[in-house]
VOBA-1610 file (N, C-alpha, C; in pm, whole numbers, padded with zeros to 5 digits, always signed):
BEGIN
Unk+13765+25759+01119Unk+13789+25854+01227Unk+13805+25777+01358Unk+13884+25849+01463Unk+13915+25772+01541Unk+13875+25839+01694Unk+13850+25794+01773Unk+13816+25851+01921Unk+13948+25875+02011Unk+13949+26030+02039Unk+14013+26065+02198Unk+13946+26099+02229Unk+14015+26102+02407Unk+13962+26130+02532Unk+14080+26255+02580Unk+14043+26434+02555Unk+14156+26483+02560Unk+14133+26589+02740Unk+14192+26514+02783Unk+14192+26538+02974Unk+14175+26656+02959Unk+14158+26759+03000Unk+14264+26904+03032Unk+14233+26958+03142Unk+14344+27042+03230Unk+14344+27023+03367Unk+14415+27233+03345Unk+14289+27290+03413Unk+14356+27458+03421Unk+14478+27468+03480Unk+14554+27558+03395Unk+14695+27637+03411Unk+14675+27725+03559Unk+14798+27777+03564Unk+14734+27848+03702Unk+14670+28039+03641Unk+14707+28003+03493Unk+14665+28111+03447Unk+14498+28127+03372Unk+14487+28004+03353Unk+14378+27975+03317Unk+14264+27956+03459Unk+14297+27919+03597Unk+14215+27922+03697Unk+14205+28071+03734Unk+14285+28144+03713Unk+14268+28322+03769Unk+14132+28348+03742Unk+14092+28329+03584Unk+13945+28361+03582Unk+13877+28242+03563Unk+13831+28146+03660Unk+13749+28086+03640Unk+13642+28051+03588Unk+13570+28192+03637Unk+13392+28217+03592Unk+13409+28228+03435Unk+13498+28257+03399Unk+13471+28263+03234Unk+13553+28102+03159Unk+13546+27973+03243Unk+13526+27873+03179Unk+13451+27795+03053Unk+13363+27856+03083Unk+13235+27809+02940Unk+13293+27862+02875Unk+13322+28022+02862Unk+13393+28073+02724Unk+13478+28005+02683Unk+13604+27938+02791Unk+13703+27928+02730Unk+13714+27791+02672Unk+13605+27672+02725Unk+13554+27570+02647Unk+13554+27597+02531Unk+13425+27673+02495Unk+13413+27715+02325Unk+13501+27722+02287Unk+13592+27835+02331Unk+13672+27851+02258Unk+13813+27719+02284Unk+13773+27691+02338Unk+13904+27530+02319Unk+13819+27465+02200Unk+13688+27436+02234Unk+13608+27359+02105Unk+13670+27400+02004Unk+13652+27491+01951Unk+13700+27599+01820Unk+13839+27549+01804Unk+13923+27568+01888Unk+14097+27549+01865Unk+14085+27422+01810Unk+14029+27299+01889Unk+14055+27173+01859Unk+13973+27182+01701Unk+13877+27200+01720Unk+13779+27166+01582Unk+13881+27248+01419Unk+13977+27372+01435Unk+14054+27416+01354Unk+14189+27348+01337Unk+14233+27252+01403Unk+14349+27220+01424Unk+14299+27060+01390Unk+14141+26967+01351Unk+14144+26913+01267Unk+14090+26793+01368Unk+14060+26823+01447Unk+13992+26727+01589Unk+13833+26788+01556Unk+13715+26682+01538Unk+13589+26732+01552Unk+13557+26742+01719Unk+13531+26824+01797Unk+13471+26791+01909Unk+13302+26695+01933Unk+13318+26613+02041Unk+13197+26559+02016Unk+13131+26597+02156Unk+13180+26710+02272Unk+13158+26742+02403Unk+13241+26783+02484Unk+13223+26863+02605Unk+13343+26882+02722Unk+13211+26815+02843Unk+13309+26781+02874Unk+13274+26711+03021Unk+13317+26775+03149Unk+13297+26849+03263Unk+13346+26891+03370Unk+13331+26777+03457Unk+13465+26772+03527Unk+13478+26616+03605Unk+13542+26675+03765Unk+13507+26596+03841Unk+13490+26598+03954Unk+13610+26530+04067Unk+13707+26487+04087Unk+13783+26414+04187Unk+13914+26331+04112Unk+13947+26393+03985Unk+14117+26373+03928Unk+14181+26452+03987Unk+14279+26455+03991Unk+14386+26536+04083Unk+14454+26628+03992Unk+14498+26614+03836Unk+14549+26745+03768Unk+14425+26805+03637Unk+14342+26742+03639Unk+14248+26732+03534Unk+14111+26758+03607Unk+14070+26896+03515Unk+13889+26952+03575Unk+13783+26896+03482Unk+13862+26863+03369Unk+13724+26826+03259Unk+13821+26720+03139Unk+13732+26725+03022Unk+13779+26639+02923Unk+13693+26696+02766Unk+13720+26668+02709Unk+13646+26680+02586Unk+13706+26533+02518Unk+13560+26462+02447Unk+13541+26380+02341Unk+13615+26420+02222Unk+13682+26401+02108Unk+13685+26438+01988Unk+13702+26303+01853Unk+13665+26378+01774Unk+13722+26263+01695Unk+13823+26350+01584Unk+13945+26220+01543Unk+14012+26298+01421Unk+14069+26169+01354Unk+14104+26229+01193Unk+14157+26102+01128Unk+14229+26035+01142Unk+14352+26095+01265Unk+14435+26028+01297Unk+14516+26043+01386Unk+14645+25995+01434Unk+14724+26023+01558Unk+14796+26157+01521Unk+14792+26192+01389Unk+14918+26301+01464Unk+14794+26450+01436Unk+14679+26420+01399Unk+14598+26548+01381Unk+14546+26569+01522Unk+14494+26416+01605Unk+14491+26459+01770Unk+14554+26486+01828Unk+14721+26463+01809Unk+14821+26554+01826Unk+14817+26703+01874Unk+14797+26698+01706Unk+14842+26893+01690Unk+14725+26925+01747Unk+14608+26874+01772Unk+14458+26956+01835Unk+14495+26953+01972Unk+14590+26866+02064Unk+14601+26870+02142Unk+14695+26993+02218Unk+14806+26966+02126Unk+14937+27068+02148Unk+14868+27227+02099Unk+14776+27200+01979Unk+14756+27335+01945Unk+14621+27425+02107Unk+14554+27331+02156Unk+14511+27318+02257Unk+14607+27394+02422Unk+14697+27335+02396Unk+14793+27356+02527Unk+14924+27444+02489Unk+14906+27518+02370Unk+15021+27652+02342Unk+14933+27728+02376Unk+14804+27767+02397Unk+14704+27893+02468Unk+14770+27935+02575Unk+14798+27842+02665Unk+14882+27863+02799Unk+14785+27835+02917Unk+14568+27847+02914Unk+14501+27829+02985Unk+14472+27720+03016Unk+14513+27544+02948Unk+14509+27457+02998Unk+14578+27346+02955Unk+14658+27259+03040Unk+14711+27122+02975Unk+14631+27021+02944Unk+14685+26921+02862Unk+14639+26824+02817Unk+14674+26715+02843Unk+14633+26616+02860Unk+14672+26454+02847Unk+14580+26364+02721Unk+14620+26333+02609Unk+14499+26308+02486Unk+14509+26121+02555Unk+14429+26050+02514Unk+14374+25883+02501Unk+14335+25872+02405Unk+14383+25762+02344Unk+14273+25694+02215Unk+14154+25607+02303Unk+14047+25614+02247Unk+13929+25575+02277Unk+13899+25481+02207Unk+13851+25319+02231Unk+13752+25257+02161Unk+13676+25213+02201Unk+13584+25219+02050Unk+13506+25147+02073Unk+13436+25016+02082Unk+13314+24967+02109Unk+13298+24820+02138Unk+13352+24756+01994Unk+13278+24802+01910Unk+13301+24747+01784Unk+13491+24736+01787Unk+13522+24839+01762Unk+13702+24862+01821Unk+13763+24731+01886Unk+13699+24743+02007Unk+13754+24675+02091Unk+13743+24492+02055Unk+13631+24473+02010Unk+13652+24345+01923Unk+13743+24288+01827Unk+13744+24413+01728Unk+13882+24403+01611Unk+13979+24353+01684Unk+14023+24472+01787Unk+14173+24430+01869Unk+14167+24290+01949Unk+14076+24207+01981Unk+14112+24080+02092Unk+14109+23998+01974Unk+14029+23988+01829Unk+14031+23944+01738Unk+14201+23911+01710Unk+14277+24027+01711Unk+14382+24048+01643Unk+14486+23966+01754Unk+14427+23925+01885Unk+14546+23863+01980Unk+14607+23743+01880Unk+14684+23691+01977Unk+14743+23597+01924Unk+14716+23466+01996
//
């Protein structure tokens, strides 16, 4: 399994109701977690310019964080920007692998 970092930044339809954010977390949790992304958290973030929060996830692969992402951002209440994430261990393999 592999680590993203999936941004998401409210629609202008998704800021109309604000106060019901937590709901609509869950229920992003839920979208991503059916569409094959485990969530591992949402994060509310503070001073990005198109992005209010993030959620952790993990999935088996690039195109299942994909579709958790896209299936994420056809709701219409928030976009996405996904990252692969690694980790330390990760990040060793890869300088390993320089040349």
């Amino acid at each position: 399994m592999s680590t993203y970092i999936v941004f998401v930044g409210l629609t202008q339809q998704g800021a109309a109701d604000v106060k019901k954010l937590p709901v609509k977390v869950k229920s992003a949790a839920k979208i991503l977690n059916r569409a094959g992304a485990k969530t591992q958290g949402f994060y509310l973030v503070m001073g990005m310019d198109r992005y209010d929060g993030f959620f952790i996830v993990q999935a088996a692969d690039t195109e299942k964080a994909a579709a958790a992402a896209l299936a994420l951002g056809s709701q219409g209440d928030m976009h996405t920007n996904t990252l692969r994430a690694f980790t330390e261990t990760e990040l060793k393999n890869v300088i390993a692998q320089m040349p």
